[in-house]
N, C-alpha and C positions, 0 to 999 in steps of 0.2 A: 548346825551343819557349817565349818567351815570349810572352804576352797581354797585351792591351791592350782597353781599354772603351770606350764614345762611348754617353753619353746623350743621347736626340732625341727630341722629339714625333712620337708612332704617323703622325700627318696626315702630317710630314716624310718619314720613316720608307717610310712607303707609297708618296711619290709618287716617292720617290729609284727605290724597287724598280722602279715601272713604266717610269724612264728609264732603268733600268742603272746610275749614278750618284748618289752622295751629294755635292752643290755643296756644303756645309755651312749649318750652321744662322746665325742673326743676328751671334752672335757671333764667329762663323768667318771670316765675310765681315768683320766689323770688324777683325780681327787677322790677314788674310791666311793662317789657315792653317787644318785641324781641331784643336780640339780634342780628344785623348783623355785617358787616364785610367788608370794600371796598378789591377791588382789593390786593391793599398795604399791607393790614393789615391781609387777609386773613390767608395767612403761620404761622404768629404768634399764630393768635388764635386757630389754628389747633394744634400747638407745646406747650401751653399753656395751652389748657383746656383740650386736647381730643389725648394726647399720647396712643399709646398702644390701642387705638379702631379700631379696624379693618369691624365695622360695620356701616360707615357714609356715606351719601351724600352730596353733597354740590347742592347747591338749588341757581342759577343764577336770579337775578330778577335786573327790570327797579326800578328808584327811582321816575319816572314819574307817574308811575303807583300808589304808594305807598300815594300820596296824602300829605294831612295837616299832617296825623298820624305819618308822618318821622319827627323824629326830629335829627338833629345836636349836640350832646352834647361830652362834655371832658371826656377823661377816660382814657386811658392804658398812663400813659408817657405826659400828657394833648393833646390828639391827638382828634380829632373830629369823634365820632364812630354814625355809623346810629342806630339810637333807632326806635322799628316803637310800637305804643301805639295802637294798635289794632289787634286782630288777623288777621293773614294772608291769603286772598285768594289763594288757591292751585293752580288757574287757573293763577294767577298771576307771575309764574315759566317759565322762558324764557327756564330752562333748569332743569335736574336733572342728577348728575352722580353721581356716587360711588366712593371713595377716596379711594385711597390704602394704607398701611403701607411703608413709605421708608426706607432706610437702617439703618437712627436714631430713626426708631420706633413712629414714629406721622404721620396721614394722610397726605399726600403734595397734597394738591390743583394744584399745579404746574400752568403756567400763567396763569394769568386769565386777560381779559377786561376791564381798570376802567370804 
């Protein structure tokens, strides 16, 4: 079983839950696709995109689950980052927690399960 992450504001987060669906965040919509994030890669993209937010979740999900719509593609450093080309089932959430600010000022996921 591997995992895969998605950081998203709590507000997002919530209102995805109420529709059953994750459309994706600003970004997502810019790039046509979700952004996630393995294990590995998580911390960065937390220190990268999303310093200084003290309002995020991180959203644990199966890549099993995720289907054909996962795709494997190059990006930060030519590293292989999970793209998923469809919106997200909310039901699809192994897990949901809240990230907190660490003492350099970006959420830290802290370990996580690849």
């Amino acid at each position: 079983m591997t995992r895969v992450y998605k950081i998203v504001s709590r507000t997002e987060w919530k209102a995805a839950v109420a529709e059953g669906v994750f459309q994706g965040a600003g970004i997502d919509h810019k790039d046509g696709y979700i952004h996630l994030s393995t294990a590995a890669q998580a911390s960065d993209t937390a220190r990268l995109h999303f310093a200084g937010r003290d309002d995020l979740v991180l959203i644990e999900l199966e890549t099993d689950g995720l289907g054909d719509a996962l795709k494997w593609e190059p990006s930060r450093g030519g590293a292989l980052f999970p793209h998923l080309y469809e919106p997200l089932r909310t039901d699809a959430a192994l897990s949901v927690r809240s990230l907190s600010l660490n003492a350099a000022g970006w959420p830290d996921p802290g370990p996580l399960e690849p």
